[in-house]
N, C-alpha and C positions, 0 to 999 in steps of 0.2 A: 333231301328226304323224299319228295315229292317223287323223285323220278324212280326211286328207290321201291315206291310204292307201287309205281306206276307198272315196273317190270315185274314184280310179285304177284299181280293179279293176273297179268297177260299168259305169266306163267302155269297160275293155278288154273284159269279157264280159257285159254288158247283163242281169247277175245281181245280185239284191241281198247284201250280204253284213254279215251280222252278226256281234259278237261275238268283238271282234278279241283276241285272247291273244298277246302278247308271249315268246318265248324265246329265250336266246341264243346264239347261231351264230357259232362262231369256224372257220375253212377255214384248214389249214394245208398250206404244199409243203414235207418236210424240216422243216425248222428253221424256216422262215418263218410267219410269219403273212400269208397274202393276203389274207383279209377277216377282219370281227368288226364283230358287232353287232347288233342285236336284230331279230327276223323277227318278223312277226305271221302268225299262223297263224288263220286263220276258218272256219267250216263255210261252205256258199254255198250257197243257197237256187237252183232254176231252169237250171242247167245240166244236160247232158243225160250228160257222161260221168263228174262226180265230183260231192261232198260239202265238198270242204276247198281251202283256197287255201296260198298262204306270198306274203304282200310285206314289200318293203321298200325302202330309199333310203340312195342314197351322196354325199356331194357330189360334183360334175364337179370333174375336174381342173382347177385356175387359175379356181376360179370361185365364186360362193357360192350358186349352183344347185343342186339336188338332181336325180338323176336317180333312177325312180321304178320299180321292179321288180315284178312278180305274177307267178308260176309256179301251175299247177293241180299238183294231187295224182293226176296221170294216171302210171299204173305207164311208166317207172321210179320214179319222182318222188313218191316217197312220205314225206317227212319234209323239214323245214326245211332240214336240211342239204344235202341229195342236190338241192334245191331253188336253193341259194347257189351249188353245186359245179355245176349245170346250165349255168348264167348264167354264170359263171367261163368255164368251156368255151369256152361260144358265145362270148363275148367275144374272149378270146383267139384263137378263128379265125377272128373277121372284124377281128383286129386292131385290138380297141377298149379294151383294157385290161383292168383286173379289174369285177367285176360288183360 
């Protein structure tokens, strides 16, 4: 999965990224749990507005595909969580579900 992630990023911002560190990310609303699950977080070498990345992958609903996440570490967006909770967001206002 790691490497899986690894090329996902490289792809979406054309930066190499090394040194993928795994932490766990659970996003709750209330009582709910809406996501949970491990983010990888990278330094990233070659981009021009930050140092750090956060991806990661959820299965699509009714499917056994994975859809594939990377958010940059551009303020606000400075931690795994605030990263998940981004995604989340946008999801839910283009009516795509949870991230």
């Amino acid at each position: 999965m790691k490497i899986e992630l690894k090329r996902a990023v490289e792809r979406l911002d054309f930066c190499q990224a090394p040194s993928l560190e795994d932490m766990a990310v659970v996003e709750r609303f209330g009582e709910e749990t809406i996501w949970g699950g491990a983010v990888s977080v990278s330094l990233i070498e070659g981009h021009p507005q930050t140092d750090k990345y956060c991806a990661w992958s959820s299965l699509i609903e009714g499917s056994k595909k994975r859809q594939y996440y990377a958010i940059l570490h551009i303020p606000p967006i400075d931690s795994p969580e605030k990263a998940v909770r981004a995604s989340i967001v946008h999801a839910y206002k283009n009516g795509k579900g949870d991230g």
